[in-house]
TORKOL-4160 file (C-alpha; in steps of 0.2 Angstrom, whole numbers, padded with zeros to 4 digits, m for minus):
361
<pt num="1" X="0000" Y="0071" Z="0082"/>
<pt num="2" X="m0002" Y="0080" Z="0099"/>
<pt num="3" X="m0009" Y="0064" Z="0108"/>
<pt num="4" X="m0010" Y="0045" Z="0107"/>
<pt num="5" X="m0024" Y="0040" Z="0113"/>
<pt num="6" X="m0032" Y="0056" Z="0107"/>
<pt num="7" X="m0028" Y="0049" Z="0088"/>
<pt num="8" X="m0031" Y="0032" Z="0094"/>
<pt num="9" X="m0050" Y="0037" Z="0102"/>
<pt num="10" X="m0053" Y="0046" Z="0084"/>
<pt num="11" X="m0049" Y="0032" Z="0072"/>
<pt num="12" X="m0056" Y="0019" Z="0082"/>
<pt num="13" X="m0037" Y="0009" Z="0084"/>
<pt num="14" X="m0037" Y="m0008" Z="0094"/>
<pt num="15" X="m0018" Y="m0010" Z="0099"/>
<pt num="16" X="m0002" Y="0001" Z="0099"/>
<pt num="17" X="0011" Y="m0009" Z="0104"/>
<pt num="18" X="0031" Y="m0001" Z="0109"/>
<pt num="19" X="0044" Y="m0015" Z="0107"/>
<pt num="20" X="0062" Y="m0011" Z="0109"/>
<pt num="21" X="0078" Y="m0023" Z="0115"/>
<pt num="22" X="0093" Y="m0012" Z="0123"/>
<pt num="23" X="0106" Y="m0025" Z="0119"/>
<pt num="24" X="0102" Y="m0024" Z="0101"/>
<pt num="25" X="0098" Y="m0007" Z="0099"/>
<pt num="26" X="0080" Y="m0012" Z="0092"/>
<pt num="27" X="0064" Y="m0002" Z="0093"/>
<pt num="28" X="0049" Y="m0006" Z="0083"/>
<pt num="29" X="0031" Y="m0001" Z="0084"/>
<pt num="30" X="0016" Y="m0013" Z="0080"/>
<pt num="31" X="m0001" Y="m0005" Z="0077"/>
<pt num="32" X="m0017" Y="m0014" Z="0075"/>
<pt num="33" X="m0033" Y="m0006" Z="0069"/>
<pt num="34" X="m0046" Y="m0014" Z="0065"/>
<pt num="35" X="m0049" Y="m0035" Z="0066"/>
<pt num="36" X="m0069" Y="m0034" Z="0061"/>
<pt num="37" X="m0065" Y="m0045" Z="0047"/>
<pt num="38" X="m0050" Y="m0053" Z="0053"/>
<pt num="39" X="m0036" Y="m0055" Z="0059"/>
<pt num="40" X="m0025" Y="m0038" Z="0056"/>
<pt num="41" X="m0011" Y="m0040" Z="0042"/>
<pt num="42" X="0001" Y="m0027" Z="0037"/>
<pt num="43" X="0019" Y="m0028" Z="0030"/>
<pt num="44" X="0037" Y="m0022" Z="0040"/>
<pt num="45" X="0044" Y="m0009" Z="0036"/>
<pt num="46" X="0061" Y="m0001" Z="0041"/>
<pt num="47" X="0063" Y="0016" Z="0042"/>
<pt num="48" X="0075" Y="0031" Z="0051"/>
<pt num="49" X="0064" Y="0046" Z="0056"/>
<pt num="50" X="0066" Y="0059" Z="0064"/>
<pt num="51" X="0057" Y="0057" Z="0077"/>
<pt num="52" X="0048" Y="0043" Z="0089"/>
<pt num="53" X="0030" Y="0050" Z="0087"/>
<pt num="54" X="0035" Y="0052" Z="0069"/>
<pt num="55" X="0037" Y="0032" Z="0068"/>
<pt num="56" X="0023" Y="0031" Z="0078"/>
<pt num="57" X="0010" Y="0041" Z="0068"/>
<pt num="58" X="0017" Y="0032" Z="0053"/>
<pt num="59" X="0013" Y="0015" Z="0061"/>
<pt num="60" X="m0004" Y="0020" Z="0065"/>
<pt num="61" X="m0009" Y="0027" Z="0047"/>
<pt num="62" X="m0001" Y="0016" Z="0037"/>
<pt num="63" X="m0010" Y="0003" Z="0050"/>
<pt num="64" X="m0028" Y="0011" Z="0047"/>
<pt num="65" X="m0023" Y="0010" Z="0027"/>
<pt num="66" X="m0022" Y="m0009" Z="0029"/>
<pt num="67" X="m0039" Y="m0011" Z="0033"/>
<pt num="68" X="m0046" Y="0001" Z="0021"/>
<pt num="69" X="m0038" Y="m0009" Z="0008"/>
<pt num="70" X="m0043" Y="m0027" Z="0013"/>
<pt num="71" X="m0061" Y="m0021" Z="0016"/>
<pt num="72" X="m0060" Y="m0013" Z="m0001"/>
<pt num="73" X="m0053" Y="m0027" Z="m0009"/>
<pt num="74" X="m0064" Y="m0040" Z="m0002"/>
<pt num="75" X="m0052" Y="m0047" Z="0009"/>
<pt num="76" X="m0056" Y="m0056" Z="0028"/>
<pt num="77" X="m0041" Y="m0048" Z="0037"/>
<pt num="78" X="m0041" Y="m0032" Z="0044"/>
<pt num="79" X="m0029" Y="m0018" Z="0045"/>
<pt num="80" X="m0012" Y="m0018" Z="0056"/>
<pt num="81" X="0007" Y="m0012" Z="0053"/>
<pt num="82" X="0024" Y="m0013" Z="0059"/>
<pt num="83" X="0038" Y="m0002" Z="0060"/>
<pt num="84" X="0055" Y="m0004" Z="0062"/>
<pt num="85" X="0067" Y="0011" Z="0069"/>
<pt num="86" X="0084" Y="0011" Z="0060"/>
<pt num="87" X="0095" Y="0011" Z="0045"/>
<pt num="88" X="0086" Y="0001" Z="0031"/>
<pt num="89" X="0102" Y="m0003" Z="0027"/>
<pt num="90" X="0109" Y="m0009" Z="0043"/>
<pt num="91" X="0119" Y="m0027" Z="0039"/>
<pt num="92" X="0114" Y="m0035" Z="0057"/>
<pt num="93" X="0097" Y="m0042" Z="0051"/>
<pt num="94" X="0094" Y="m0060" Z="0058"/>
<pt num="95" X="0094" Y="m0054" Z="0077"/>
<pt num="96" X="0084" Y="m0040" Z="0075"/>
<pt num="97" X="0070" Y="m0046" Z="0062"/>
<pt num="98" X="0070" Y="m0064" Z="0072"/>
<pt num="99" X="0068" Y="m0054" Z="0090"/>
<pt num="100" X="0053" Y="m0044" Z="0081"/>
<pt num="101" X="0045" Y="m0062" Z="0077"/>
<pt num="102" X="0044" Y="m0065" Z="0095"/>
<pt num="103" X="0036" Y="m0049" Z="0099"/>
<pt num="104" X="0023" Y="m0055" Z="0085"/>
<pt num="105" X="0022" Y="m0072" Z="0091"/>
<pt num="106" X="0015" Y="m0066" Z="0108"/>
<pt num="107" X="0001" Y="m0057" Z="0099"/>
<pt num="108" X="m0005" Y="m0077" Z="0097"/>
<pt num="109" X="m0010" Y="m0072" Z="0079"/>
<pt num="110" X="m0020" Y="m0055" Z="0080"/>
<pt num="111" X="m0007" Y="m0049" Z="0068"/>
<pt num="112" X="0001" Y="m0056" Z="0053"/>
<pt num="113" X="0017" Y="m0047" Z="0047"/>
<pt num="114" X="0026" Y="m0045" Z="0030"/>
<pt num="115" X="0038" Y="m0037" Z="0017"/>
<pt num="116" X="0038" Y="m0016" Z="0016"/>
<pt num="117" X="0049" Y="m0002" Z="0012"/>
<pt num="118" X="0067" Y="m0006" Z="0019"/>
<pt num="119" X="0062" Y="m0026" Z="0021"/>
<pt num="120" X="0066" Y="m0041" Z="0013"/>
<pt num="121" X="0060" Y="m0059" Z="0010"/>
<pt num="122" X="0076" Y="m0064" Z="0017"/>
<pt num="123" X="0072" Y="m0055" Z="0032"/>
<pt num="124" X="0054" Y="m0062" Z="0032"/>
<pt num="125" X="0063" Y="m0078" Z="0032"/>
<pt num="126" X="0071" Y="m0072" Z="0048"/>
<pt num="127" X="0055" Y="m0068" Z="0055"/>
<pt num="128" X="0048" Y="m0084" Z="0053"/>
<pt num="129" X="0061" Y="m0093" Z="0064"/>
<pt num="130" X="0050" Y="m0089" Z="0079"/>
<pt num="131" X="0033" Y="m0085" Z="0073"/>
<pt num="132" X="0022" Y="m0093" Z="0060"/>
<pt num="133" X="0014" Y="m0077" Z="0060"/>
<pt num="134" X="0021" Y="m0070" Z="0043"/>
<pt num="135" X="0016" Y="m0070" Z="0027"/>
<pt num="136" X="0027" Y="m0062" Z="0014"/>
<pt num="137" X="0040" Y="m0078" Z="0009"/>
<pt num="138" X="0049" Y="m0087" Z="m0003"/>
<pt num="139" X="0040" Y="m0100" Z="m0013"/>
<pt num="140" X="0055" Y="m0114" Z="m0003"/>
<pt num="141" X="0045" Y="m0109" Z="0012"/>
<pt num="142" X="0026" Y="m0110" Z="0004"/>
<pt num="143" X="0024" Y="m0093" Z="0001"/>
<pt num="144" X="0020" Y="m0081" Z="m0015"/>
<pt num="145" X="0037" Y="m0076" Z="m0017"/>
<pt num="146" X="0041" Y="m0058" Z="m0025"/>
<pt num="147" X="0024" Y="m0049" Z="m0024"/>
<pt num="148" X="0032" Y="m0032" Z="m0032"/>
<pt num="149" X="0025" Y="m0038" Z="m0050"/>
<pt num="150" X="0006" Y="m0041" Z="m0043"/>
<pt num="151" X="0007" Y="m0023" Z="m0034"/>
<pt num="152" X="0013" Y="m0015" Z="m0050"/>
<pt num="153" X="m0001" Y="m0023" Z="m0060"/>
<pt num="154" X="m0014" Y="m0019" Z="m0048"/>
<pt num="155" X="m0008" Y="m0002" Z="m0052"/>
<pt num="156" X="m0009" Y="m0003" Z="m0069"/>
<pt num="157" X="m0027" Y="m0011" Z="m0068"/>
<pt num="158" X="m0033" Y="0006" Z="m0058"/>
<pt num="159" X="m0025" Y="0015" Z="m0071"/>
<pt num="160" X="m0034" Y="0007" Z="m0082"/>
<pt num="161" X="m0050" Y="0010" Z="m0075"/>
<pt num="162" X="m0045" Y="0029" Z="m0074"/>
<pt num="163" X="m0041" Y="0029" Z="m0090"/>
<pt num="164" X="m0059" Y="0021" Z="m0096"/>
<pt num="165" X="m0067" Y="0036" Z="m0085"/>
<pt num="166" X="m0056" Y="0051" Z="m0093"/>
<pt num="167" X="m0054" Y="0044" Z="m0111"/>
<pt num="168" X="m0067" Y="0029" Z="m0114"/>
<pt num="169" X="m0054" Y="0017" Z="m0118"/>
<pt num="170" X="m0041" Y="0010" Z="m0105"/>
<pt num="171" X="m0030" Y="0008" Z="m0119"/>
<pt num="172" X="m0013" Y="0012" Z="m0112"/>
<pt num="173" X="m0002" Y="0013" Z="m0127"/>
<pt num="174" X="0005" Y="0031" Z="m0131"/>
<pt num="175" X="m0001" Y="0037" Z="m0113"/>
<pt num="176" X="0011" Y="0048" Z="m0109"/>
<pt num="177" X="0017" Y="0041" Z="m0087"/>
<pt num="178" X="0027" Y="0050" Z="m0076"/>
<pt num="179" X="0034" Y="0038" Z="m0063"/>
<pt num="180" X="0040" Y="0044" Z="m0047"/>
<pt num="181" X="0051" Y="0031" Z="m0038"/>
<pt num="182" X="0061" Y="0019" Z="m0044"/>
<pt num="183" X="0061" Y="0004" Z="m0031"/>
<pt num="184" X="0054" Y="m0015" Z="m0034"/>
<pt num="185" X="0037" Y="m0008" Z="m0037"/>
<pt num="186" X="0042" Y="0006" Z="m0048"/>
<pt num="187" X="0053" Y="m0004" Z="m0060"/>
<pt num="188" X="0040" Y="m0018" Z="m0063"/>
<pt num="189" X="0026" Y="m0003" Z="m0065"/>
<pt num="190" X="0041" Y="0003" Z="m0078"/>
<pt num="191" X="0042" Y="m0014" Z="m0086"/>
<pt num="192" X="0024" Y="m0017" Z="m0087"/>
<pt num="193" X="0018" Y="m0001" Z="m0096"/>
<pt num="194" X="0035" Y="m0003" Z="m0108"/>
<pt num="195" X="0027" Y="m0017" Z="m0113"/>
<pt num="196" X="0010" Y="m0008" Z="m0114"/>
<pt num="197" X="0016" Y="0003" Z="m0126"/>
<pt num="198" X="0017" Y="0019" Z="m0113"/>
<pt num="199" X="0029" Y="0032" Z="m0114"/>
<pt num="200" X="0038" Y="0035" Z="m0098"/>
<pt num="201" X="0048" Y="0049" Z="m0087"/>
<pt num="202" X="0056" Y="0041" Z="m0072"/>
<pt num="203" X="0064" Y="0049" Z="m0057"/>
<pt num="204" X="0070" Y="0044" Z="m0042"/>
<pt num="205" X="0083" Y="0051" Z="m0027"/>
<pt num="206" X="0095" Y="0039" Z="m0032"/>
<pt num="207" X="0103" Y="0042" Z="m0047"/>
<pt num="208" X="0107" Y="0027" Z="m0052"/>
<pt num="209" X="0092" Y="0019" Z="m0053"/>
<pt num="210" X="0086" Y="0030" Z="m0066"/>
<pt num="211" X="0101" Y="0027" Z="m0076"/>
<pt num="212" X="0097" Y="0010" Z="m0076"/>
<pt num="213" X="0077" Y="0011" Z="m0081"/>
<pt num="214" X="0084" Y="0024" Z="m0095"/>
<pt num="215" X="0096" Y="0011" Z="m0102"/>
<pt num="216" X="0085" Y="m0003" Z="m0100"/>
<pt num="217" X="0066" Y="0005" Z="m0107"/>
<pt num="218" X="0076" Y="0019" Z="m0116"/>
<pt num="219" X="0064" Y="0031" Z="m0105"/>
<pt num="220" X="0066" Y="0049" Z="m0102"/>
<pt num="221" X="0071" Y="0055" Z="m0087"/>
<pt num="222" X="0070" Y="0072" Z="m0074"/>
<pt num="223" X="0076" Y="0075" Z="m0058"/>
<pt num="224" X="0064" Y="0073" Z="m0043"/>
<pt num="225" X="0058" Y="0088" Z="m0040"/>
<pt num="226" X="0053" Y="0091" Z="m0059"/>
<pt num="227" X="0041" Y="0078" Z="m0061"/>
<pt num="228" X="0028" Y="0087" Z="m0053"/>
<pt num="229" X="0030" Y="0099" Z="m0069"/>
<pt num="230" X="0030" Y="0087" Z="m0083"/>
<pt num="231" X="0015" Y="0087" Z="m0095"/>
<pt num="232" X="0007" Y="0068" Z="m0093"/>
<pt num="233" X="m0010" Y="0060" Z="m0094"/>
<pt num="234" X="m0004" Y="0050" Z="m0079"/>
<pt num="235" X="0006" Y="0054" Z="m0064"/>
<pt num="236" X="0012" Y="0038" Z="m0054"/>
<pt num="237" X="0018" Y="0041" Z="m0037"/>
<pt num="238" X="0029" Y="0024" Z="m0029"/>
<pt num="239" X="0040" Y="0029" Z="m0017"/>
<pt num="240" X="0034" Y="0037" Z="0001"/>
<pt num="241" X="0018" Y="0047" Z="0006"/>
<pt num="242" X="0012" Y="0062" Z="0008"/>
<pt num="243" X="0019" Y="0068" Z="m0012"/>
<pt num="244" X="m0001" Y="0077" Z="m0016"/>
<pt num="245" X="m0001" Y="0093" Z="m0007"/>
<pt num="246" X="m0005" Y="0113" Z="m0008"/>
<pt num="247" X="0013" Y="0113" Z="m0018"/>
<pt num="248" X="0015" Y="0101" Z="m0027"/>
<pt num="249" X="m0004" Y="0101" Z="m0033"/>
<pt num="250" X="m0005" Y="0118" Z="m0039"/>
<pt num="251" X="0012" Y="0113" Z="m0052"/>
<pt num="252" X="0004" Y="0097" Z="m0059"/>
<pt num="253" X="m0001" Y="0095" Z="m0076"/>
<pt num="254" X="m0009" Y="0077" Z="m0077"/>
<pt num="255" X="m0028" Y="0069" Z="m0079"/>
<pt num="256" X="m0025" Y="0054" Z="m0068"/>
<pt num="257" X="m0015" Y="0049" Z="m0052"/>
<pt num="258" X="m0013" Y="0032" Z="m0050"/>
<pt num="259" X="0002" Y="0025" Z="m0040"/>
<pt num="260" X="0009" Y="0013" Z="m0027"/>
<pt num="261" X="0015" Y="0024" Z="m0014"/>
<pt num="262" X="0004" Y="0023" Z="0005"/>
<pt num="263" X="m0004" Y="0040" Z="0010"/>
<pt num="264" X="m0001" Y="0051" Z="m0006"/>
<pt num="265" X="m0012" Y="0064" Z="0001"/>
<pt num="266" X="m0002" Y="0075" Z="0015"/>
<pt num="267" X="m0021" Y="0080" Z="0019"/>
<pt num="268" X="m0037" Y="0071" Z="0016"/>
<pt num="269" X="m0044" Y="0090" Z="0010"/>
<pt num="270" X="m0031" Y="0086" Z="m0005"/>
<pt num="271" X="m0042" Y="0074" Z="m0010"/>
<pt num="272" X="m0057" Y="0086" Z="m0016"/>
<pt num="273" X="m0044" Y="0098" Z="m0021"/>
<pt num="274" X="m0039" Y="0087" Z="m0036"/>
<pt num="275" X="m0058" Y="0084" Z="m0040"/>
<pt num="276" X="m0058" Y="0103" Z="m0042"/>
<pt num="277" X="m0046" Y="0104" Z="m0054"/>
<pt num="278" X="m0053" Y="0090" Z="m0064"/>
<pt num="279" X="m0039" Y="0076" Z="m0057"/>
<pt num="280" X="m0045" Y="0058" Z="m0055"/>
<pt num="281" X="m0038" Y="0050" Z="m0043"/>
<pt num="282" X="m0035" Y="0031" Z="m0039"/>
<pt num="283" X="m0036" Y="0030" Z="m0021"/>
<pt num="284" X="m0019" Y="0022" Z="m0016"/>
<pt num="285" X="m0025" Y="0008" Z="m0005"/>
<pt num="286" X="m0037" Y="0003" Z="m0020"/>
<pt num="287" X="m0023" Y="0004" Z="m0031"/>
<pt num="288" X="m0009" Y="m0003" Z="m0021"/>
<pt num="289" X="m0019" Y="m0018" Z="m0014"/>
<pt num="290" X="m0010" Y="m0032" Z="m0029"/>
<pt num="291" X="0003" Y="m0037" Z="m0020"/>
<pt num="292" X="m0006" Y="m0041" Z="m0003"/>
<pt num="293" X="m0021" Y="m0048" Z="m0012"/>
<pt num="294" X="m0011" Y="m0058" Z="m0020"/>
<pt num="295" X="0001" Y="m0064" Z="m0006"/>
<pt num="296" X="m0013" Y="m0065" Z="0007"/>
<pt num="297" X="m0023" Y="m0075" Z="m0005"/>
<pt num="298" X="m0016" Y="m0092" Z="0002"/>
<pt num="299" X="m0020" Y="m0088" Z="0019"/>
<pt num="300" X="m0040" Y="m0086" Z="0015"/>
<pt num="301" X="m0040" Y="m0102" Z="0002"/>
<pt num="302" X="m0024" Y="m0111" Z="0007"/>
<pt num="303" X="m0010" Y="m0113" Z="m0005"/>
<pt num="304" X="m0003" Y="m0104" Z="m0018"/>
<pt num="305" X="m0011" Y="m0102" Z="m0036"/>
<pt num="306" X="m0003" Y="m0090" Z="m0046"/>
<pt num="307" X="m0016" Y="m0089" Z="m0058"/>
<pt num="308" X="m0031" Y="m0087" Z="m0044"/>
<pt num="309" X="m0020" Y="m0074" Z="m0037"/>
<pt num="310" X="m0018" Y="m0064" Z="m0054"/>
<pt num="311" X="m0037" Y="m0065" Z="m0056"/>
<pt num="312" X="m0042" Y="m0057" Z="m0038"/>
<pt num="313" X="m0028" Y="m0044" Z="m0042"/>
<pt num="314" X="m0036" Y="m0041" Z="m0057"/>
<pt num="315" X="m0051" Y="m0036" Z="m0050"/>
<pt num="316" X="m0044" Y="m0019" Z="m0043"/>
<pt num="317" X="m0053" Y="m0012" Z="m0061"/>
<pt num="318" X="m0068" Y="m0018" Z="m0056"/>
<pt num="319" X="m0064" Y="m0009" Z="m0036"/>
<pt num="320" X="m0060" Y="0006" Z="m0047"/>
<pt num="321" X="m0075" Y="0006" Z="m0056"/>
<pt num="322" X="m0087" Y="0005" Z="m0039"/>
<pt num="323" X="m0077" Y="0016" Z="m0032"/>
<pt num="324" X="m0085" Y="0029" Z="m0044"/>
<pt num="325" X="m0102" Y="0023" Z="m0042"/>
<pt num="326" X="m0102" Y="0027" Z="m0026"/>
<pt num="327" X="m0091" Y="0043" Z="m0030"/>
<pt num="328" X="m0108" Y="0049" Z="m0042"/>
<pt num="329" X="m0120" Y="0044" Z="m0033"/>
<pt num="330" X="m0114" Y="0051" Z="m0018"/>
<pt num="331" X="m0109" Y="0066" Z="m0026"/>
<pt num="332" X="m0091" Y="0066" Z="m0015"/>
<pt num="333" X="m0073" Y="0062" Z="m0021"/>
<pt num="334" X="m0063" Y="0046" Z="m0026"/>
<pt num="335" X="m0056" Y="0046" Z="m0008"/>
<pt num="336" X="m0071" Y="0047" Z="0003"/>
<pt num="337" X="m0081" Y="0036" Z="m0009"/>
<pt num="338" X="m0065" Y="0023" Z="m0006"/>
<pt num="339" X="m0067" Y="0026" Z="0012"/>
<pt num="340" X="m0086" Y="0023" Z="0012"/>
<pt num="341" X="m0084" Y="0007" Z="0001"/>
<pt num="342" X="m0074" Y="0001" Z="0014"/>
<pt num="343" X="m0083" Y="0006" Z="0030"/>
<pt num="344" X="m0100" Y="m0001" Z="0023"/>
<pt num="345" X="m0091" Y="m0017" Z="0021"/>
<pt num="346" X="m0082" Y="m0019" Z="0038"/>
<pt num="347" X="m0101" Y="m0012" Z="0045"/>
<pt num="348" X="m0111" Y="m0027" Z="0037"/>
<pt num="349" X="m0098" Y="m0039" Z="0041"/>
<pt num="350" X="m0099" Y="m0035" Z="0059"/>
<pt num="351" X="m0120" Y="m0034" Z="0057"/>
<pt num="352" X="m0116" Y="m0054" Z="0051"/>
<pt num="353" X="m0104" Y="m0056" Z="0066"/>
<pt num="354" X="m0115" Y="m0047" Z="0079"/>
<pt num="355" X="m0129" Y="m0060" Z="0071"/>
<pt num="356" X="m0123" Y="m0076" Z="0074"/>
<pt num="357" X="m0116" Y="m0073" Z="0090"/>
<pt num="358" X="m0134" Y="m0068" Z="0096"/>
<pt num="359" X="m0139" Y="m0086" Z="0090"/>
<pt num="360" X="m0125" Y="m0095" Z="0101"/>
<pt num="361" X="m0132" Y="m0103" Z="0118"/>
C-alpha cells in the first residue's frame, strides 16, 4: 500500500483513526468502512508487525471484511476493525485495553469493538470500563460469552454446503480435513468434526498445541509447512490471512477450502485461480461470520438466546448455497459472487434509507 487515502478513495473507507498514548507505550489503529447498514462492528485484535502501514493496511482490510460479512449475513451493522500494536502477550492489559475504550467512546457509537487474534474477554471486560461500546463479553456482563464454538460451526455449516455442491451429500463422516491452526477456533473446528466422524491432520507453529489435539482426538499430525501437501477433500485454514497464493496453490491436493482465517487469499486473482483448478472455495467472511452473528445477535434483538443465535448461525449453509446461485448464474467465482451478494444488499438498503429520508419534512 503505497498511499492511504489512495486505498481509502478506492474501497470507499469512512474513518482511519491513529491512536497512541506515550506513557503507556500504546498504538492502535481504528478503521471504519462502511456504516450503510449500521453502525460499524469489528473485533480487537493484537498483533506485532513489522511495520506501521503493515498494521494499518491490516486494519483497513480486515475492516472492509467486516462489512462484507454482516451484509452477507443479513446483519444491520456495518464493517469497522481495530488494531493493537504490540506483543499479544504483553501482561500490562487493563491500562492499555481500558485507554482503547476511551478512544472508542469518543466515536459516540460509530464503532462497536470485540474479541480477535491476540484478545481476550477478560480484556473486553477492560474495555468496557469506559465505553459501552463493545460487544464481545462474558455472560456476568450480559454478553454471549465464548463465541469460538459458533465460529467453528458456522464453518462447518459452509463445509457442509461445499460438501453438498462436490459430492451431493454434506455428510461429513469419513471426510478426510486438514486443519491449519490450532487456536480457540481451530480446536472447537477439531472437536466438532471428531464428533462428525472426520478424520483429521492438524498443525500449527506451536508444537504444543498439536500434541494436545493429537492426544486428545487421536488425530494425525504434519508440520506446518506440509499441510499444503496432504491428500484431503477439505483444506481448513484458521490461523492468519493470506495462506492461498501462487505457492501454496500449485501444492494443494483438496476439493474444498473452508476455513476461519480473515483474508485467505494473498490476491483476489487467487480466487479464480482455485476455480480453475476445480477448488471450491467458501469465502471466509461467509464462512467465518458464526461467531459474530451469533455475539452481535443481542444488539439487533436484545438479549441473549442461545438457541436464536445457533439458528441464525446456522444459516451460513443457506449464505453458501446463494452464494453459488449467484456464482452460476453470473458465470464468476465463489469470491466475487460473495462480494456481489453483499454489495447488492448494502445497495438496496441505502435505496430504503435514501427513500425514507426523501419523505422527511
Amino acid at each position: 500500500m503505497e498511499s492511504i487515502f489512495g486505498y481509502m478513495e478506492s474501497y470507499d473507507y469512512e474513518n482511519l483513526l491513529l491512536c497512541q498514548d506515550k506513557a503507556l507505550d500504546f498504538k492502535a489503529i481504528i478503521a471504519i468502512h462502511d456504516t450503510t447498514l449500521g453502525p460499524a462492528a469489528g473485533g480487537c485484535r493484537m498483533w506485532q508487525y513489522d511495520s506501521e502501514m503493515d498494521a494499518i493496511e491490516d486494519a483497513l482490510r480486515l475492516a472492509r471484511g467486516m462489512t462484507y460479512k454482516y451484509a452477507a449475513a443479513g446483519v444491520n451493522l456495518g464493517g469497522g476493525k481495530t488494531v493493537i500494536m504490540g506483543d499479544p502477550k504483553r501482561k500490562d492489559r487493563e491500562p492499555i485495553f481500558r485507554a482503547l475504550g476511551k478512544f472508542i467512546n469518543r466515536l459516540g457509537g460509530k464503532y462497536i469493538t470485540g474479541e480477535d487474534v491476540g484478545t481476550t474477554l477478560q480484556d473486553m471486560e477492560y474495555i468496557r470500563m469506559e465505553t459501552e461500546y463493545v460487544v464481545t463479553l462474558p455472560t456476568y456482563l450480559g454478553g454471549a460469552g465464548d463465541i469460538a464454538p459458533m465460529t467453528a460451526f458456522g464453518v462447518i455449516r459452509a463445509m457442509q454446503a461445499c460438501c453438498k455442491r462436490v459430492y451431493g451429500s454434506d455428510n461429513l463422516e469419513g471426510k478426510r480435513v486438514t486443519v491449519q491452526g490450532l487456536g480457540a477456533v481451530g480446536h472447537n473446528v477439531i472437536e466438532q468434526l471428531h464428533e462428525l466422524g472426520a478424520k483429521l491432520v492438524v498443525t500449527d507453529i506451536d508444537p504444543e498445541k498439536i500434541e494436545a489435539m493429537v492426544a486428545r482426538y487421536d488425530v494425525d499430525k504434519v508440520d506446518p509447512d506440509a499441510i499444503y501437501d496432504v491428500e484431503c477433500d477439505i483444506f481448513c485454514p484458521c490461523a492468519l490471512g493470506a495462506v492461498i497464493c501462487d505457492e501454496t496453490l500449485a501444492r494443494m491436493r483438496c476439493k474444498i477450502i473452508s476455513g476461519s482465517a480473515n483474508n485467505q487469499l494473498k490476491e483476489e486473482r487467487h480466487g479464480g485461480l482455485l476455480e480453475q483448478k476445480g477448488m471450491v472455495y467458501a469465502p471466509d467472511y461467509i464462512a467465518n461470520a458464526g461467531g459474530t452473528i451469533y455475539d452481535t445477535d443481542r444488539l439487533c434483538v436484545g438479549g441473549v438466546s442461545h438457541k436464536r443465535g445457533k439458528e441464525k448461525v446456522s444459516r451460513i449453509y443457506q449464505n453458501m448455497e446463494r452464494v453459488f446461485e449467484i456464482a452460476n448464474r453470473d458465470k464468476i467465482s465463489t469470491c466475487l459472487a460473495a462480494e456481489r451478494m453483499a454489495e447488492e444488499r448494502i445497495r438496496k438498503i441505502a435505496e430504503v434509507k435514501k427513500y425514507v429520508d426523501d419523505l422527511k419534512p
